[in-house]
Backbone bond lengths (Angstrom), bond angles and torsions (degrees), N, CA, C in turn:
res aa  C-N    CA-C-N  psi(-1)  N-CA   C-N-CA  omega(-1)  CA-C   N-CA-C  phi
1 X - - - 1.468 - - 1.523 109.91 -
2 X 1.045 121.86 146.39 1.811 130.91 172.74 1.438 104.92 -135.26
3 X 1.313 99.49 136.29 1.803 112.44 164.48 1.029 114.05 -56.98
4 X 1.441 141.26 160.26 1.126 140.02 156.82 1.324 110.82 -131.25
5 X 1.455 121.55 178.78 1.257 108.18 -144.87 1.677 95.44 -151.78
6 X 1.274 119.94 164.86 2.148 121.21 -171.09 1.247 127.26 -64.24
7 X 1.061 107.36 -173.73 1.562 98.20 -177.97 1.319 136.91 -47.52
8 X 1.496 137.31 130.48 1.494 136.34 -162.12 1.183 96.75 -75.03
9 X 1.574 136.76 -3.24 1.507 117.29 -163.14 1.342 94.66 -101.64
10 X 1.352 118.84 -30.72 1.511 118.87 170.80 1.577 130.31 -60.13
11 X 1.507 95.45 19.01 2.048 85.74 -171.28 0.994 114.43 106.61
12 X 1.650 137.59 -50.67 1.423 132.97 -148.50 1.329 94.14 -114.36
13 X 1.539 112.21 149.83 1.023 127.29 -177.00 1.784 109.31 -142.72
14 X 1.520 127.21 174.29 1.250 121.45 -163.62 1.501 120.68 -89.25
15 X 1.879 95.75 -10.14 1.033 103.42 175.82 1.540 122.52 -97.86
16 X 1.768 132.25 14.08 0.860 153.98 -161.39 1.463 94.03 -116.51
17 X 1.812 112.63 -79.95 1.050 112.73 -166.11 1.460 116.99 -88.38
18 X 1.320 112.30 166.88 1.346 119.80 -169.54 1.920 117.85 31.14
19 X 1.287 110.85 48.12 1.157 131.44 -172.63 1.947 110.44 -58.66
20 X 1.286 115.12 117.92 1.341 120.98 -161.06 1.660 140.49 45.45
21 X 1.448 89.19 38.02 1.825 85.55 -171.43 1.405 104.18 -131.83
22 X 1.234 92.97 127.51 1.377 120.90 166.63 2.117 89.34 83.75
23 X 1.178 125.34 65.52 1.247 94.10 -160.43 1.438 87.51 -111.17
24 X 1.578 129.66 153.23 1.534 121.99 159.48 1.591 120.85 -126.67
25 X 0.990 102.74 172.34 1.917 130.55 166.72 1.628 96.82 -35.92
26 X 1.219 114.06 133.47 1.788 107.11 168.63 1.875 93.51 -139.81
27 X 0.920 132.47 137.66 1.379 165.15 -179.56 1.711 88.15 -39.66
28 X 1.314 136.86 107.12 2.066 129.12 157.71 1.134 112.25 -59.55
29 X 1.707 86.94 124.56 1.663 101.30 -177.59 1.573 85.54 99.66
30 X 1.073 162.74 -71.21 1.635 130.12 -177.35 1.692 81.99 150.16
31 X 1.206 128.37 -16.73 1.642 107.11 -156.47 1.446 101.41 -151.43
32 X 1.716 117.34 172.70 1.659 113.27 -174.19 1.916 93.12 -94.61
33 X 0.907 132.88 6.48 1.294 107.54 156.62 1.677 121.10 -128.98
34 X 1.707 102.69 59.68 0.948 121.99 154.48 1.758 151.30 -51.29
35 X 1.392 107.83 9.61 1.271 108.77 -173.24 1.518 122.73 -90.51
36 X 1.204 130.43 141.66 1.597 126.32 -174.70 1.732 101.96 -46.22
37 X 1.346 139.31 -6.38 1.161 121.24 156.93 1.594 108.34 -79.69
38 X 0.711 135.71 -50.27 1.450 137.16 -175.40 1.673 121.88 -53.93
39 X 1.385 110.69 -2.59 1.815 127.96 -169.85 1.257 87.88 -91.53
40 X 1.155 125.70 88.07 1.681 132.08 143.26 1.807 119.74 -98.24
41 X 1.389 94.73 165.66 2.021 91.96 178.43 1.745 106.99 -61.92
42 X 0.991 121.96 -166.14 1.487 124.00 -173.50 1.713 82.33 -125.30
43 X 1.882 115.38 130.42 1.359 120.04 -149.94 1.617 86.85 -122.19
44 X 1.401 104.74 -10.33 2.001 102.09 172.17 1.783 107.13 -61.42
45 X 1.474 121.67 179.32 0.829 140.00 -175.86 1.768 113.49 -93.86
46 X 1.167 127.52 96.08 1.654 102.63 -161.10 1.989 92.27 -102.37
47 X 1.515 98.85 -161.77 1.341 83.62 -172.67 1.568 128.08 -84.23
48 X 1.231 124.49 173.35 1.371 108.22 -154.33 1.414 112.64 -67.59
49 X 1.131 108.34 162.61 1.795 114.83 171.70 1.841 96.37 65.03
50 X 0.981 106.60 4.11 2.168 91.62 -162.61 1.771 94.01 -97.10
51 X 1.124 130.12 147.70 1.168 157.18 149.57 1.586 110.02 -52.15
52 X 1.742 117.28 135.93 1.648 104.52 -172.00 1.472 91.49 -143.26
53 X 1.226 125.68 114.64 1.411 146.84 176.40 1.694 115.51 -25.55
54 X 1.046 115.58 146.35 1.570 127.44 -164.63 1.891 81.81 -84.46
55 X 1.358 118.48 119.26 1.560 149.49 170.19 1.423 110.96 -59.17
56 X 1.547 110.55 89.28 1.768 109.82 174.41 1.645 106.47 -98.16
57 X 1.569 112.43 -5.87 2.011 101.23 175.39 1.481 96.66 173.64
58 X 1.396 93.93 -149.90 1.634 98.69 -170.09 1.733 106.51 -158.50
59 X 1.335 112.17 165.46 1.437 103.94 178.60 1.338 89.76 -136.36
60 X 1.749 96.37 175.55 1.918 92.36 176.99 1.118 105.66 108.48
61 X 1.394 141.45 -83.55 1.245 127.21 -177.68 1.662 118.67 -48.48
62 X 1.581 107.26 -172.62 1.566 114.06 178.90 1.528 105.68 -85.56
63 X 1.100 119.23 119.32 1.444 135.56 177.04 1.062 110.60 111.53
64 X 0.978 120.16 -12.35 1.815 119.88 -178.48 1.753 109.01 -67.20
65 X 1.736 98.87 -176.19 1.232 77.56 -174.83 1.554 133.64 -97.17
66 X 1.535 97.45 -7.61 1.832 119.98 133.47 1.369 119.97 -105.63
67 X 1.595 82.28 151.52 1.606 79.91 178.55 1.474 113.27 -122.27
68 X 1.474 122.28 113.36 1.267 113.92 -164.76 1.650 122.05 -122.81
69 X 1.661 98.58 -168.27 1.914 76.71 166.45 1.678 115.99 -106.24
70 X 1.544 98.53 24.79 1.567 96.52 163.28 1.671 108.26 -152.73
71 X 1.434 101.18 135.33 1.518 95.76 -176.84 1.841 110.26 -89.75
72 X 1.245 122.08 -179.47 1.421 109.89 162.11 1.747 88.69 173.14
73 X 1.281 126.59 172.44 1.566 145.73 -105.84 1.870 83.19 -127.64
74 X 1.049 132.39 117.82 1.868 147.24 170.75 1.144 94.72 -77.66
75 X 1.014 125.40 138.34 1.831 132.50 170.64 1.924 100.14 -92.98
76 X 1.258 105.75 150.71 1.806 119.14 -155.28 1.502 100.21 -66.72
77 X 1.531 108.41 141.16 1.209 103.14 -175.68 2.328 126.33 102.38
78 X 1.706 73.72 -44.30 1.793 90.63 -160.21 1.996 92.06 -74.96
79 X 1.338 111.82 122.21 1.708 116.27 -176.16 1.832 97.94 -100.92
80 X 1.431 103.02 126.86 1.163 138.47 -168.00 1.968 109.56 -83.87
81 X 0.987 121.03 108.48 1.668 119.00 169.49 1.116 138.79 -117.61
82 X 1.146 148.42 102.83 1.615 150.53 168.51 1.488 95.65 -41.02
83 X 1.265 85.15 132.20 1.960 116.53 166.25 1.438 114.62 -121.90
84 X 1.456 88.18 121.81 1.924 90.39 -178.05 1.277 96.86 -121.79
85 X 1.655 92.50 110.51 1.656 121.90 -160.23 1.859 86.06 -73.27
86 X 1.835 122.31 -42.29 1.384 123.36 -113.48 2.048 71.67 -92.72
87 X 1.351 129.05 -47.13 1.191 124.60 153.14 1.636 128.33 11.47
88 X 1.356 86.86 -84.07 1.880 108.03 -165.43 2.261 85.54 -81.07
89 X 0.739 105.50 -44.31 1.785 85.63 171.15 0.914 123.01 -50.97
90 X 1.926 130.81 -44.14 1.185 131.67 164.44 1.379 131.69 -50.85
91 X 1.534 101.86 -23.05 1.259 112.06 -161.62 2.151 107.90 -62.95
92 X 1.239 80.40 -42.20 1.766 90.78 172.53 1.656 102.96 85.59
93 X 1.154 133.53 146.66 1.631 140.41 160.60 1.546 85.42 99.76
94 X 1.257 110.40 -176.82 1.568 138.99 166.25 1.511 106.99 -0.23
95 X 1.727 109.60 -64.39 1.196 115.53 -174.99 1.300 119.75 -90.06
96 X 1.405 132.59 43.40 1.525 168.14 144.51 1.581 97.69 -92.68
97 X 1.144 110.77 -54.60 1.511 82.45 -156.72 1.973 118.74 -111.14
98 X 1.706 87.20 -0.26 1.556 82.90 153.18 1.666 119.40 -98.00
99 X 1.668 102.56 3.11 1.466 90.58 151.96 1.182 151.31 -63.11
100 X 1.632 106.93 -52.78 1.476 140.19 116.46 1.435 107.80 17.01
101 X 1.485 110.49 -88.79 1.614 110.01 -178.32 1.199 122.18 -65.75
102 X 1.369 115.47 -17.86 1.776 118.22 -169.57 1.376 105.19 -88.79
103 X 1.772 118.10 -51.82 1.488 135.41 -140.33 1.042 102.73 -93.79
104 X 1.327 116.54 -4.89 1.923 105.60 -142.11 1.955 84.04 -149.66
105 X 1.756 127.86 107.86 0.862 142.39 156.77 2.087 116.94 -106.95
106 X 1.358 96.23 115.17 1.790 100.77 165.54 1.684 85.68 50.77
107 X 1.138 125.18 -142.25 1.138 150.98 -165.48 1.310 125.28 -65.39
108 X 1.153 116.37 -20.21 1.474 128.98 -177.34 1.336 116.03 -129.87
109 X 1.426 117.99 168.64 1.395 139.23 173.49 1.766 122.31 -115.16
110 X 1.282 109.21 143.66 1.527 97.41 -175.89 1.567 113.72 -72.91
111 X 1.175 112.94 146.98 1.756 109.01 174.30 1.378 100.92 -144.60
112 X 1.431 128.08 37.92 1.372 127.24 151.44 1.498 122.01 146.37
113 X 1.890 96.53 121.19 1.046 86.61 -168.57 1.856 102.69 -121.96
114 X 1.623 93.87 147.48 1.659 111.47 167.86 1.283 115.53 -116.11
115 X 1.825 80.21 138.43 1.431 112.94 -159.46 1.806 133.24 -97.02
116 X 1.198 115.21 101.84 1.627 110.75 -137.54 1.382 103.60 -91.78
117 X 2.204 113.56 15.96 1.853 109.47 173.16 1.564 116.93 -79.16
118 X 1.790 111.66 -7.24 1.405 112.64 165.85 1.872 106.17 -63.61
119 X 1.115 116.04 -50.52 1.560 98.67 -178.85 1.387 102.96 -83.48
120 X 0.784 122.03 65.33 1.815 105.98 -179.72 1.319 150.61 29.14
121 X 1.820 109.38 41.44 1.320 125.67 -175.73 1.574 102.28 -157.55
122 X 1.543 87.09 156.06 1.740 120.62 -144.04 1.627 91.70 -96.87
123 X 1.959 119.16 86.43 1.317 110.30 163.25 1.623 98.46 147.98
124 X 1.363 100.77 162.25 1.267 116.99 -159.60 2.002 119.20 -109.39
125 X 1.136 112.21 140.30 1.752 103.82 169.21 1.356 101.36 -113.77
126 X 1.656 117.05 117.15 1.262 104.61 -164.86 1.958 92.61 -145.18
127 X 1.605 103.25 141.54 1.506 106.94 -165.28 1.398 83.23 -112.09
128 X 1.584 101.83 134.59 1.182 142.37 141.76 1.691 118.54 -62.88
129 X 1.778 117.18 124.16 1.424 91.11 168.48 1.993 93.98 -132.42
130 X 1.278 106.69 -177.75 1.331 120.33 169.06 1.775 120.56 -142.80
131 X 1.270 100.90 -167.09 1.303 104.37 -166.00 2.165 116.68 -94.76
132 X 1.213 89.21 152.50 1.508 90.75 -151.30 2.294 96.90 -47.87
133 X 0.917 134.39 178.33 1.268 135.69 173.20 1.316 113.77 51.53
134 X 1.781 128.47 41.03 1.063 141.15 -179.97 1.457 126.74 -107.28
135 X 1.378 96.92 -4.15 1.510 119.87 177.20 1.233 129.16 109.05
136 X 1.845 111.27 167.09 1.380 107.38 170.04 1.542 122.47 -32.26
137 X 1.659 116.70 164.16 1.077 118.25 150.44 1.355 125.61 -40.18
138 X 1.352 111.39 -68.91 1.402 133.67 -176.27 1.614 96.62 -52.60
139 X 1.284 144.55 -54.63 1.493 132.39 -142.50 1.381 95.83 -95.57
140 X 1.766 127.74 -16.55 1.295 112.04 163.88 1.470 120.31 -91.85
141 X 1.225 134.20 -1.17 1.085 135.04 150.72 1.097 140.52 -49.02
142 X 1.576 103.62 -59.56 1.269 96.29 144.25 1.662 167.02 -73.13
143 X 1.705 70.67 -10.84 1.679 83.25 156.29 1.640 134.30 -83.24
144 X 1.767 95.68 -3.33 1.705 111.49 -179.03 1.454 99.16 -88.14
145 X 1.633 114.20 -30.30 1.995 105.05 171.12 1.513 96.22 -90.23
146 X 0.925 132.37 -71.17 1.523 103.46 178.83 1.571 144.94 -5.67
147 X 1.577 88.10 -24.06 1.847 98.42 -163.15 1.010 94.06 -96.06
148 X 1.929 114.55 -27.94 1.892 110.44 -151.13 1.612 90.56 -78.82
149 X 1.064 103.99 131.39 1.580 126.21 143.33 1.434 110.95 -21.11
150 X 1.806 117.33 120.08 1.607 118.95 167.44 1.493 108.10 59.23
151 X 1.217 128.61 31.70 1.498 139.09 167.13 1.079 118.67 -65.62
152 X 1.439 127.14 113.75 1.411 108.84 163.81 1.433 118.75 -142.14
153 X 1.006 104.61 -163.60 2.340 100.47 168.86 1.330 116.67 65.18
154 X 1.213 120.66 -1.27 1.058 138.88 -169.90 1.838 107.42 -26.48
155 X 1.267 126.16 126.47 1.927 102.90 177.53 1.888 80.45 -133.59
156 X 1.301 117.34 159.39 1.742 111.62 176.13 1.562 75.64 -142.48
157 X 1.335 84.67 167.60 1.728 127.81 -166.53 1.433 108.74 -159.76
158 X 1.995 120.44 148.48 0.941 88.15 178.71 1.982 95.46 -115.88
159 X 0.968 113.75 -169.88 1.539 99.93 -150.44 2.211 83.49 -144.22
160 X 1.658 95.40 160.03 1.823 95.69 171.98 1.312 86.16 -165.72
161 X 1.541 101.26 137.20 1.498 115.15 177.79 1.962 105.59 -164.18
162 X 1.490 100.64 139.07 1.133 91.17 -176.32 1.442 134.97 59.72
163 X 1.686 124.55 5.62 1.332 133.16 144.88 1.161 76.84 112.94
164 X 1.490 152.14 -9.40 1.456 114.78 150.97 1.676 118.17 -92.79
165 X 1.366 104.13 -169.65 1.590 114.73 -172.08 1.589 121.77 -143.20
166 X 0.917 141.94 119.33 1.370 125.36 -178.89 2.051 91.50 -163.40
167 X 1.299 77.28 -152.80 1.943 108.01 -166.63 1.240 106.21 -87.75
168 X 1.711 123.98 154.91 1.586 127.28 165.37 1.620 86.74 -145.85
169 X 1.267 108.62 147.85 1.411 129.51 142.81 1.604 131.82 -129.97
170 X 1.473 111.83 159.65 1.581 113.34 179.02 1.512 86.07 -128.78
171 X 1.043 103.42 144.59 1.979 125.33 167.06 1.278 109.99 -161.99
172 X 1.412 129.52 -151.64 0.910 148.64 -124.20 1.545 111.16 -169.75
173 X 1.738 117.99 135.92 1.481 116.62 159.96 1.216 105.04 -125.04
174 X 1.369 139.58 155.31 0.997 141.74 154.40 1.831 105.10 -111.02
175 X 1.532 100.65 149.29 1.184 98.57 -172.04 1.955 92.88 -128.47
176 X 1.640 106.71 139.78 1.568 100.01 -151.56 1.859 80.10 -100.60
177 X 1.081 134.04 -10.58 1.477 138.28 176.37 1.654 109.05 -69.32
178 X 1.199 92.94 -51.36 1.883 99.06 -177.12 1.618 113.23 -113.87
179 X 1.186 96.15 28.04 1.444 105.08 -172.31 1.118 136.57 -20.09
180 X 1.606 91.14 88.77 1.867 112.17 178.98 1.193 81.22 -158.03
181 X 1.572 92.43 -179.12 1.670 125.63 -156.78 1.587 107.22 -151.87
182 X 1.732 107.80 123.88 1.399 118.53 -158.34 1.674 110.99 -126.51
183 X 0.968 103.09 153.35 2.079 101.41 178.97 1.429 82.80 -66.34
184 X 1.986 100.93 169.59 1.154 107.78 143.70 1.292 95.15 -147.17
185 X 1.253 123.87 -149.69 1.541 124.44 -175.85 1.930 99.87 174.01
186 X 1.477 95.50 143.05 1.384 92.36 179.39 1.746 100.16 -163.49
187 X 1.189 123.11 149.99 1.221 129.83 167.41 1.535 128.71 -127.16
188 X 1.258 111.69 141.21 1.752 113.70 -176.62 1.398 113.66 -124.70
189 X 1.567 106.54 153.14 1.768 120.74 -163.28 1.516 98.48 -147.95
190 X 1.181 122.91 141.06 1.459 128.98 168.26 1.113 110.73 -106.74
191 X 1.333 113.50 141.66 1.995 121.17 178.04 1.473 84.04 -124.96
192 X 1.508 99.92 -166.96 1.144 138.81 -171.36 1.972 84.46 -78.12
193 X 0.958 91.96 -86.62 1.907 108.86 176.93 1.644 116.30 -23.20
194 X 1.403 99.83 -7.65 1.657 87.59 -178.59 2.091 96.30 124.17
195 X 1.034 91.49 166.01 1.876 113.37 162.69 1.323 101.78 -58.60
196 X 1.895 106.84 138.52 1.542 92.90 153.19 1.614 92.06 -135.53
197 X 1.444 101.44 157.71 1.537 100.51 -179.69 1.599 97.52 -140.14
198 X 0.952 120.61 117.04 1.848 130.30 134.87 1.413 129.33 -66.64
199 X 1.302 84.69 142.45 1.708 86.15 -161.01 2.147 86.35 -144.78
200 X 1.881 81.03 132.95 1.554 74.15 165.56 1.452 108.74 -132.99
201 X 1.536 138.81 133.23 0.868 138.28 167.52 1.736 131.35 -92.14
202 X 1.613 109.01 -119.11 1.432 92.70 154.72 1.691 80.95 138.85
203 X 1.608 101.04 165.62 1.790 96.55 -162.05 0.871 101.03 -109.76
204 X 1.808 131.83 23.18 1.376 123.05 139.83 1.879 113.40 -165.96
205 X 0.787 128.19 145.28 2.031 117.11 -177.83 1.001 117.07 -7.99
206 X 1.840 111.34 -50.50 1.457 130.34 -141.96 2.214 81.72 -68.96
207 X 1.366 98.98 -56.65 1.743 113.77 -153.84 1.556 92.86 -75.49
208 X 1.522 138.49 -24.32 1.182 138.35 -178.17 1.587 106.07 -73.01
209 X 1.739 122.55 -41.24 1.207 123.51 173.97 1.672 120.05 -68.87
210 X 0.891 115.30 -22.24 1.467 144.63 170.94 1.490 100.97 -52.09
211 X 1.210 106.83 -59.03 1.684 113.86 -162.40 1.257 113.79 -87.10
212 X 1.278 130.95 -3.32 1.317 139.32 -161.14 1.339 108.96 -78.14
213 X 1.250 118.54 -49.81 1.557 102.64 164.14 1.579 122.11 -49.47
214 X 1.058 123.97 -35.93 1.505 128.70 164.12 2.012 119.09 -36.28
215 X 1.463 67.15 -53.03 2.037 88.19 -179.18 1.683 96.63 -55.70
216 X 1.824 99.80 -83.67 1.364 91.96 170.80 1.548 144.65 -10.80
217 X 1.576 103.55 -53.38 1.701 114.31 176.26 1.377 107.03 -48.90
218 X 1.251 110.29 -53.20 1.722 138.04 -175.73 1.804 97.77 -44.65
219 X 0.984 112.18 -59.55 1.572 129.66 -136.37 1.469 80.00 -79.15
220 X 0.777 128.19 -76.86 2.093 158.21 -163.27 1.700 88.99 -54.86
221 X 1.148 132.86 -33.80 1.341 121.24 174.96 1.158 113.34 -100.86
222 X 1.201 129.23 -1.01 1.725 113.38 -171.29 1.267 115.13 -69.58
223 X 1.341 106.54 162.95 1.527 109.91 -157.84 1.663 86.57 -168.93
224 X 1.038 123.94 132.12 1.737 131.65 128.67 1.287 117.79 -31.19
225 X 1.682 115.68 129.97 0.697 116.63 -156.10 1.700 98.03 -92.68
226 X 1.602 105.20 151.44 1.790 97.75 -156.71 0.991 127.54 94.46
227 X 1.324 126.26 -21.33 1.474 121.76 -178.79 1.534 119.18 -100.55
């Protein structure tokens, strides 16, 4: 397991903060059915006109290299990590409470993040989940931009792919340290298991537009996990 750590546009990065702890093994290529036989196109429906990343694995199921309550499709290249938020809370002192600020957005907690410097781009797709009876899609979403720091523009939609249904938004952060202002994009689904939300950012428009087919792959395959 490895911590992970807030937004890349804000400064911090994984190799700064929480530097070697608790860190683990994650599956090449992001998922357990990672092998150059397994790299097919992504055959879901993503959104219209959008571009959807060439398919190197998957996360979500049991053995993978998260394990969640929704699986969906890693774009080739992009390496996949479990974050054990519940860890660095225990830990107590300092590293309690920049867990706190990093791990822990609105309603949810991070439980894994993929990492997009194997293909050569600057930023992460990383799902947030929570606890089962935490709400609509839509009402935890917005409580996951609500929380982020310098949020704004917020527009929601609601989105269905792959037999589930939930929330997407695109907005905006501004960051008053590096003062600029970047897309972000994130989407939410309710299971049985709780909220899950993906969220993709990126350490500036240019590297966030970049990644979007990635998102897409993600989005166009999701599925509950089990079904």
């Amino acid at each position: 397991m490895r911590i992970g750590v807030g937004n890349v546009g804000q400064g911090l990065t994984s190799a700064v903060l929480l530097t070697g702890l608790l860190t683990g093994c994650a599956a090449d290529g992001g998922g357990s059915d990672a092998s150059p036989k397994g790299k097919t196109k992504a055959t879901a429906t993503a959104s219209a006109g959008a571009k959807v990343a060439q398919r190197g694995g998957s996360v979500g199921a049991s053995g993978s290299a998260c394990e969640l309550p929704v699986t969906f499709d890693v774009a080739e290249f992009w390496k996949a990590e479990a974050v054990d938020a519940q860890e660095a809370d225990d830990a107590g002192g300092d590293l309690a409470d920049l867990a706190d600020a990093l791990l822990h957005q609105g309603p949810v907690t991070m439980a894994c993040e993929i990492d997009a410097k194997p293909a050569g781009k600057l930023g992460y797709l990383r799902v947030w989940t929570g606890e089962p009876g935490d709400g609509d899609a839509r009402a935890v979403l917005e409580e996951f931009v609500s929380a982020e720091e310098g949020s704004s523009g917020a527009k929601y939609r609601s989105f269905e792919a792959a037999g589930v249904t939930g929330a997407e938004v695109e907005y905006v952060t501004t960051s008053e340290l590096l003062e600029e202002t970047k897309k972000e994009r994130a989407l939410a689904v309710s299971t049985s298991d709780g909220p899950v939300v993906l969220h993709l950012g990126g350490m500036d428009t240019e590297e966030h537009e970049a990644m979007l087919p990635a998102y897409e792959l993600a989005k166009s395959t999701l599925r509950a996990t089990g079904a």
